[in-house]
N, C-alpha and C positions, 0 to 999 in steps of 0.2 A: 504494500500500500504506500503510495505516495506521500511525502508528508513534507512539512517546513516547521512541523509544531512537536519538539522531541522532550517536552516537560516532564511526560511519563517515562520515558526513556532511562537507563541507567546514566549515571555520571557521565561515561566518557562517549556515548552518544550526543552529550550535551555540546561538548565541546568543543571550541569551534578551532584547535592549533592541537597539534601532534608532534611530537621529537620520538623518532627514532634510532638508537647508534648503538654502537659495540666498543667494546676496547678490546684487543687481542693483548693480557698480562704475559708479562719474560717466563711466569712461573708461580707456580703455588705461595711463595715467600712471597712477592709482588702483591699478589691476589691480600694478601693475609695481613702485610702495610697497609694497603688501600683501606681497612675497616674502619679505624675511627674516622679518616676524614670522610669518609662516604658516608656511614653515619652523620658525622654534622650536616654535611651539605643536603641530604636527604630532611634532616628537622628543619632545615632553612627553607628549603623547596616548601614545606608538608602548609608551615605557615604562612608563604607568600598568597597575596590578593585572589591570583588568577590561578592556582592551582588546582586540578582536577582530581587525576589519579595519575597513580605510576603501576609500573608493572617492573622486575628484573628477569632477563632470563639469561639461558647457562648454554655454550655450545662448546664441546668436548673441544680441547685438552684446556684451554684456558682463555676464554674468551668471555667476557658479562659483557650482558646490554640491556639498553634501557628505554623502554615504549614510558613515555610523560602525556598528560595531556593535561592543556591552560584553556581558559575560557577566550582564549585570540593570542594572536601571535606576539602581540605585543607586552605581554603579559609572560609565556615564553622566555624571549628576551628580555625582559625585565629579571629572569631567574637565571640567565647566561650569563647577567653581568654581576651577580650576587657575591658576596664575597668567598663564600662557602666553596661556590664552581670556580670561581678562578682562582682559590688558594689550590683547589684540587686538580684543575689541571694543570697548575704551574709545577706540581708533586709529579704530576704524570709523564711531562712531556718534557721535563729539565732535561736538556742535552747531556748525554754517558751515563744517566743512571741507569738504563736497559729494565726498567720498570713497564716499560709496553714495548711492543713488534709492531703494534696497530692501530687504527681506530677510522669510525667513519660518523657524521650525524648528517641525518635527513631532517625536514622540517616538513611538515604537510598542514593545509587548512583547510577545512571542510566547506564546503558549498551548501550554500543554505538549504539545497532538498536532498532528501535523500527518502530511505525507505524505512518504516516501521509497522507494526504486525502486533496482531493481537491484544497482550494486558501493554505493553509498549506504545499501543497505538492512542494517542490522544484524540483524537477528533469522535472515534467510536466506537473501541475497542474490537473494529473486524480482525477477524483472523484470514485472509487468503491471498492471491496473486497477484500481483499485476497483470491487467490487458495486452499491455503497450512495452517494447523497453524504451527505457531512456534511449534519449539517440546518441549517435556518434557526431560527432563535429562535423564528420566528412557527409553526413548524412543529412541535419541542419545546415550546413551551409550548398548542399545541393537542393534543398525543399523537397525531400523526400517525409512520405509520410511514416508516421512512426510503424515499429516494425512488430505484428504481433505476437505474444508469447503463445508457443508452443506448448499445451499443458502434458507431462506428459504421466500423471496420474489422474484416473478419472475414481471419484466414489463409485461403489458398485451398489 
């Protein structure tokens, strides 16, 4: 179901900016320094304005990373320039400490519509499909009409 109204939504449905990124650590000892200032900078982040939710996750042999989400981008970047994240990545990326091998961050912003279903759904709690898909650009910008969903469960 199509929607712009995501109040019944979980948190991070709400949110309108996303940080995703990884650090690839030298090593278990790396990983195990990193704690308390992650911890701070995490209390730092928990109480900032625009905070939503975070998430950590783990990819074998030593990599963390971290999906954030703020209520706009700018809000975000108000926690990139925090003192907490730049004591910690100046800890991380200090030239010869071989404290990381890596690291990458993405930033993404949500577009005001998107889809929501069911107890999720604000406007009236339907539970089912979409008609139509959203279109492609190449598809909008040729005036093509939208394109039907194929169901491909029917009730019996």
């Amino acid at each position: 179901m199509r929607s712009d109204d995501f109040s019944l939504a979980p948190a991070p449905a709400q949110a309108g900016a996303m940080f995703v990124g990884a650090t690839r650590y030298s090593g278990p000892r790396a990983i195990l320094a990193l704690g308390p200032g992650w911890l701070r900078m995490v209390r730092e982040m928990k109480r900032m304005k625009g905070y939503v939710w975070h998430k950590v996750y783990w990819r074998a042999p030593f990599t963390l990373g971290t999906i954030a989400f703020f209520t706009d981008r700018d809000e975000l970047l108000k926690f990139a320039r925090s003192n907490a994240h730049a004591r910690l990545m100046c800890w991380l990326t200090d030239e010869g400490t071989g404290r990381a091998t890596a690291g990458w961050i993405r930033i993404y912003t949500a577009d005001a519509h998107g889809y929501t279903n069911g107890v999720w759904r604000a406007e009236d709690g339907a539970l089912g499909h979409v008609d139509t898909f959203a279109p492609l650009s190449t598809e909008t910008e040729r005036g093509l009409p939208a394109r039907p969903v194929k169901h491909l469960w029917k009730p019996s």
